[in-house]
C-alpha positions in Angstrom: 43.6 82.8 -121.1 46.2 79.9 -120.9 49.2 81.3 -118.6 51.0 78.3 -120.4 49.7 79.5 -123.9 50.5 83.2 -123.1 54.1 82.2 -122.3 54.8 80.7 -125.7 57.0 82.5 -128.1 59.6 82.3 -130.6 61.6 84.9 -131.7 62.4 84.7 -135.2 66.1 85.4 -136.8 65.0 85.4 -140.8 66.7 87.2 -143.3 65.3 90.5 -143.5 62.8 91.1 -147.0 63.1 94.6 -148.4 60.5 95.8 -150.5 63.2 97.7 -152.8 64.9 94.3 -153.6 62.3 92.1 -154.1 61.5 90.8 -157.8 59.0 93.3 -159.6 56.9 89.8 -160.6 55.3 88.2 -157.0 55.3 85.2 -159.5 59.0 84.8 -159.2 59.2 85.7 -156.1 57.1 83.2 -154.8 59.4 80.5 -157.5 62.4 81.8 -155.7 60.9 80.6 -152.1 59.1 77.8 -153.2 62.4 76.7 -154.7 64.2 77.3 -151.2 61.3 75.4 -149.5 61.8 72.5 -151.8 65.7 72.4 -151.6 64.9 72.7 -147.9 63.4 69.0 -147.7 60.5 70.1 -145.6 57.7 67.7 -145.8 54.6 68.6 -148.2 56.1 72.5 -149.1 53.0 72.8 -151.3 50.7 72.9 -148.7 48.0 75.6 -148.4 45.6 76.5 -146.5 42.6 77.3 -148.8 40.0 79.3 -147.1 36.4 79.9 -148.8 32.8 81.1 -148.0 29.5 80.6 -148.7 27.6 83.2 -150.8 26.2 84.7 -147.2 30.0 85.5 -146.2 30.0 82.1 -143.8 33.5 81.4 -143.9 35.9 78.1 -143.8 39.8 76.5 -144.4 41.2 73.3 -145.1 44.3 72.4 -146.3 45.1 71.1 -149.6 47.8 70.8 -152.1 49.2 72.9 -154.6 49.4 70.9 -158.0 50.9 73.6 -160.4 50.6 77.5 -161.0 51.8 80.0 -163.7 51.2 83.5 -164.5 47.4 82.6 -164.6 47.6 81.4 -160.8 47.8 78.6 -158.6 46.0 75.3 -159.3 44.1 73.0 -156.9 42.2 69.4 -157.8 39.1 69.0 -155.8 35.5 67.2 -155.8 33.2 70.0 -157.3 30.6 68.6 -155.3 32.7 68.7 -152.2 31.9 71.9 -149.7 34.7 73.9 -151.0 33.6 73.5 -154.8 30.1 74.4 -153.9 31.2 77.2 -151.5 33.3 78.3 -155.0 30.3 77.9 -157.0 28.1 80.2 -154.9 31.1 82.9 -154.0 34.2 82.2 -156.6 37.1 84.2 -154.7 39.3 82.3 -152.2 42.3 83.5 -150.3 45.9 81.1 -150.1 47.8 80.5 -147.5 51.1 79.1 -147.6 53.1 78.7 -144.0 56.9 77.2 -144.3 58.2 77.4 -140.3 61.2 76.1 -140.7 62.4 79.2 -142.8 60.1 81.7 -141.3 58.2 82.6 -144.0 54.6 82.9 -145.4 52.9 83.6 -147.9 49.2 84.9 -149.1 47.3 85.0 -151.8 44.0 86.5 -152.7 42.1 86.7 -155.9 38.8 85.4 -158.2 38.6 81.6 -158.6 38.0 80.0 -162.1 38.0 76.4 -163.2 40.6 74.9 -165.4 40.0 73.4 -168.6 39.0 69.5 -168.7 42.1 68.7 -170.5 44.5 70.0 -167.7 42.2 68.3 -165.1 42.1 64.8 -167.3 46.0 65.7 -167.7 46.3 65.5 -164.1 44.0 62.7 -163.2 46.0 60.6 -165.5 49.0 61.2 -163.9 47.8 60.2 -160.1 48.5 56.7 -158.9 45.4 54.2 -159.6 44.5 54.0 -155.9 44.5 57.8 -155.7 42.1 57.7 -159.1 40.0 55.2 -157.5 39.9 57.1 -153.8 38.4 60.3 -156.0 36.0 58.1 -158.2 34.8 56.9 -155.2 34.5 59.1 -152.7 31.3 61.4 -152.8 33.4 64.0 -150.7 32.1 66.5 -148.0 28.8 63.7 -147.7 27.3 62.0 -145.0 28.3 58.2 -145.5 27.9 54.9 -143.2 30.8 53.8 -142.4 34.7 53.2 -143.8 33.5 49.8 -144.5 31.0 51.4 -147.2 33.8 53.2 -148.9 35.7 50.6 -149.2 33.6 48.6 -150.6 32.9 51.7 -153.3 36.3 51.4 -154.0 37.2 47.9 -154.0 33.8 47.7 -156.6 35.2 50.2 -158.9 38.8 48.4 -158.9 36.6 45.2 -160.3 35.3 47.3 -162.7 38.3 49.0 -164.2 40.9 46.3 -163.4 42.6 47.4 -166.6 43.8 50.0 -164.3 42.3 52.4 -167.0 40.1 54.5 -164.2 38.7 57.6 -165.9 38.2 61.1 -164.0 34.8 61.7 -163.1 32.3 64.3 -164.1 31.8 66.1 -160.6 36.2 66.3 -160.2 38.9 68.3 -162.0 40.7 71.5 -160.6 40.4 75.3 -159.6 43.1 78.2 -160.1 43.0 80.8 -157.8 43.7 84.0 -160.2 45.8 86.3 -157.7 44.8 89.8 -157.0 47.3 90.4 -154.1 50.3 88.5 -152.7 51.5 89.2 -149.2 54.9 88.2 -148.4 56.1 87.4 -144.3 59.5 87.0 -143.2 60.1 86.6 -139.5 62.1 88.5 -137.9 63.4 89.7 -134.2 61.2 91.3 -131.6 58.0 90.6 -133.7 58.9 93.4 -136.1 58.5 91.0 -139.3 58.9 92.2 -142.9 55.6 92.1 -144.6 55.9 93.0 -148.4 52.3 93.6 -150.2 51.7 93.0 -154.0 48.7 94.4 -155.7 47.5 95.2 -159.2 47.9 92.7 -162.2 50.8 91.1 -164.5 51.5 94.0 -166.3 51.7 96.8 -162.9 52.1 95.2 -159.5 52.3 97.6 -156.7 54.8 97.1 -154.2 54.3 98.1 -150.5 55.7 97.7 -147.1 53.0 96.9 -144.5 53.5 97.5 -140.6 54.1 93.8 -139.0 
């Protein structure tokens, strides 16, 4: 082990997160710090750390962005070919991670993974700038390719074609909602003994818990 390494360590000052006070709905809980993180000008505070597996259990993470959640749960856009999507095709659960350092907090999420309708993933699409549009229409994502120069040129083809700007979404892209089944709330605090508040159940009867930091 790293003597430099082992020496790290912050000690964290957060608010404290009590498990009697909490909202009843992990929903608006997670509105209420997703609200802070946004007022808090931190950069990308809809960053997640989306970790899947294959259907033998092989597991892997990548960040990605949160586009939009409800009640129903939180919503991704991806390549369905890309090794996530196939990964969600073969096992469709997937477990969130959000991590917002500056206020000492995290969050997780686990649950089943479903695909959202084509109208909220043609909603989207329509809504990204054109050079984003044309980066997903031409990317064949998570595949072996030759060089930058060939995806450029993929791209810079595909402008040619649509140089109306009108670029439509294509068949093999379009977004995922992870459907939570537990939320897991972290607030740092002093001497590593952090408040960790656990949701399970469903809409209509979350359990609330305190777990041991």
């Amino acid at each position: 082990m790293s003597a430099e390494l082992a020496r790290l360590r912050v000690d964290y000052a957060g608010q404290d997160l009590d498990e009697r006070t909490v909202h009843p709905d992990p929903f608006q809980q997670f509105r209420t710090w997703l609200d802070q993180a946004l007022a808090s000008n931190l950069k990308e505070p809809n960053a997640m750390a989306l970790a899947t597996a294959t259907r033998e259990g092989v597991p892997s993470c990548r960040m990605v962005l949160l586009k939009g959640f409800d009640p129903r749960g939180f919503v991704f856009f991806t390549n369905y070919s890309s090794s996530k999507g196939l990964e969600l095709e073969q096992n469709p659960r997937a477990a969130l991670t959000f991590y917002w350092a500056e206020l000492e907090r995290q969050v997780r999420v686990t649950g089943p993974v479903e695909r959202v309708s084509a109208r909220e993933s043609d909603d989207y699409f329509a809504v990204r700038p054109p050079l984003a549009r044309l980066g997903a229409a031409a990317s064949p994502q998570s595949q072996v390719i030759p060089g930058r120069a060939w995806l450029k040129q993929r791209v810079e083809s595909l402008q040619a074609l649509h140089s109306d700007g009108d670029i439509p979404r294509p068949d093999d892209w379009g977004g995922y909602r992870v459907c939570p089944a537990s939320f897991e709330f972290w607030q740092g605090r002093r001497n590593r003994l952090h408040d960790r508040i656990l949701y399970t159940g469903e809409a209509t009867a979350w359990s609330i818990v305190r777990l041991s930091p």
